[in-house]
C-alpha positions as CSV (number, residue, x, y, z in Angstrom):
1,X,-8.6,38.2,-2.6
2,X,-11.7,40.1,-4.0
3,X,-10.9,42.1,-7.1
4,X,-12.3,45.3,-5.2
5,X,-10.0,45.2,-3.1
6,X,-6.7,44.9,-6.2
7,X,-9.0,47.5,-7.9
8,X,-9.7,45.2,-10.6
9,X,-13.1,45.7,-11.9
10,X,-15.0,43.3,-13.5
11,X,-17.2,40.1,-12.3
12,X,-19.0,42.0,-9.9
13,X,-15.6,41.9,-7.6
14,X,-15.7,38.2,-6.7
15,X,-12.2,37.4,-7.5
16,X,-9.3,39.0,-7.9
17,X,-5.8,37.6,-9.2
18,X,-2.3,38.8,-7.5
19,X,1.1,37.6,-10.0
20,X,3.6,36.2,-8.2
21,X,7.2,35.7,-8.8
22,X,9.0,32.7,-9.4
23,X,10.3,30.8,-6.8
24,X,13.7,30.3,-6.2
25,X,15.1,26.5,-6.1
26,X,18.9,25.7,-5.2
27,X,19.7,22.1,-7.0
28,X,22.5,20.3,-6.1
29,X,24.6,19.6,-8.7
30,X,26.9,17.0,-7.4
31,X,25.1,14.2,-8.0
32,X,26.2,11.9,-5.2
33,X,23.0,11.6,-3.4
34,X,21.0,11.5,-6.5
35,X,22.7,8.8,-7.9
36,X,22.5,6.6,-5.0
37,X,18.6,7.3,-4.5
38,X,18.8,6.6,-8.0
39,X,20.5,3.0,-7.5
40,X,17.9,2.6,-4.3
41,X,14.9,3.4,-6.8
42,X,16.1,0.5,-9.4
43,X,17.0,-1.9,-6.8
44,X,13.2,-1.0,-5.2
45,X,11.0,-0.6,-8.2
46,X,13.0,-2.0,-10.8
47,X,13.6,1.4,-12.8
48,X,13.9,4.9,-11.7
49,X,10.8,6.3,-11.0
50,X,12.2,10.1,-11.5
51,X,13.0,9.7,-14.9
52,X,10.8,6.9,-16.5
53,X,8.5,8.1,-19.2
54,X,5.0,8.6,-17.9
55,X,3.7,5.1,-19.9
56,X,6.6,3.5,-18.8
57,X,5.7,4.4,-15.0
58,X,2.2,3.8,-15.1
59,X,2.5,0.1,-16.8
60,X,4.8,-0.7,-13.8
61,X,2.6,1.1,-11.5
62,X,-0.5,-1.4,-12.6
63,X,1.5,-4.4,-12.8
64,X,2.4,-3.9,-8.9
65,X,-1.5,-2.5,-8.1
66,X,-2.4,-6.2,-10.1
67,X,0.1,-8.2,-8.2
68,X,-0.3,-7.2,-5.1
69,X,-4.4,-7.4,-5.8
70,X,-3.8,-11.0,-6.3
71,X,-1.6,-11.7,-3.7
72,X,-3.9,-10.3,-0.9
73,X,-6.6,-13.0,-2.3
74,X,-4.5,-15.4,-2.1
75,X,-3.6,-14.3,1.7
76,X,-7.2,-13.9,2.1
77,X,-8.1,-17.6,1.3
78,X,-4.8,-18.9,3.6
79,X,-6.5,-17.0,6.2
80,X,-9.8,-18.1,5.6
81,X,-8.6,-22.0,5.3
82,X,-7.6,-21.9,8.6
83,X,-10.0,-20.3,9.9
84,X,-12.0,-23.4,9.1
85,X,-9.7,-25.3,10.0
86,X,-9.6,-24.5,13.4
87,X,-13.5,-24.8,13.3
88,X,-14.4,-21.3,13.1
89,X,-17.6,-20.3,11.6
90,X,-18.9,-17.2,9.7
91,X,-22.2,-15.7,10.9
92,X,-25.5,-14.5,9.5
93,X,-23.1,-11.2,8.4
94,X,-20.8,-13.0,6.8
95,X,-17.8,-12.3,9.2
96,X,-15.7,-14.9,10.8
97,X,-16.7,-15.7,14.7
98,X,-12.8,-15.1,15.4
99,X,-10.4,-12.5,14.2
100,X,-7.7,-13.5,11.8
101,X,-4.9,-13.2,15.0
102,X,-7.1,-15.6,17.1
103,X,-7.0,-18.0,14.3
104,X,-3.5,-17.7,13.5
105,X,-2.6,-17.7,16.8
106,X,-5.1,-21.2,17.6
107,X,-3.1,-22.7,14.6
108,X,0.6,-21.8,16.0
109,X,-0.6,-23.7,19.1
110,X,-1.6,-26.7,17.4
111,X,1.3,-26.9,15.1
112,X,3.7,-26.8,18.4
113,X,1.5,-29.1,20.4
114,X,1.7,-31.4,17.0
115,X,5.9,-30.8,17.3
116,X,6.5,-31.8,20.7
117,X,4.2,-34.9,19.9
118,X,1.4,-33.5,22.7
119,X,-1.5,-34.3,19.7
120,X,-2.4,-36.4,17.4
121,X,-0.7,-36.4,13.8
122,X,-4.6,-35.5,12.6
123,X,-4.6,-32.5,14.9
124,X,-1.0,-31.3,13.7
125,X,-2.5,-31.5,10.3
């Protein structure tokens, strides 16, 4: 809202403020639900999220951004390993000739061709 228009004077009219009153919150007091979402949040996260100090939150919150970091690479090189496996090759771009589900999918076949003894124990390999 322009200040001209509240009648405030002052920076040329640009901006004007309005106050507002506080908003009204109903809490529930019982504390049923909140402490089962509080059990839920330990037995999830380890601790309860609501009422961890903000260090205490944001050391757990990197450990999980690092652990999950590492197990993506880890998921990554998997992927890529049988993506060579199944003789797949990465272009001039750098990206794989077959999408990750082809691959998987390839390797599921030669696993239950390898089972029901259809291939050779190098191909099941």
């Amino acid at each position: 809202m322009r200040k001209r228009d509240t009648g405030e004077t002052g920076n040329r009219g640009e901006f004007g403020t309005i106050c507002r009153s506080d908003a009204e919150v109903q809490v529930d007091s019982s504390g049923q639900q909140g402490d089962a979402t509080g059990a839920a949040l330990v037995e999830r996260f380890g601790f309860d999220v609501r009422t961890a100090a903000p260090v205490d939150f944001d050391e757990h919150a990197a450990a999980a951004a690092a652990d999950l970091s590492e197990a993506r690479a880890r998921m990554r090189g998997h992927v890529d390993a049988l993506h060579r496996a199944v003789g797949d090759r990465k272009s001039a771009s750098g990206a794989w000739g077959k999408s990750d589900e082809q691959v998987v999918a390839a390797a599921r076949e030669w696993v239950s061709l390898a089972d029901g003894g259809a291939a050779s124990e190098a191909t099941g390999k």
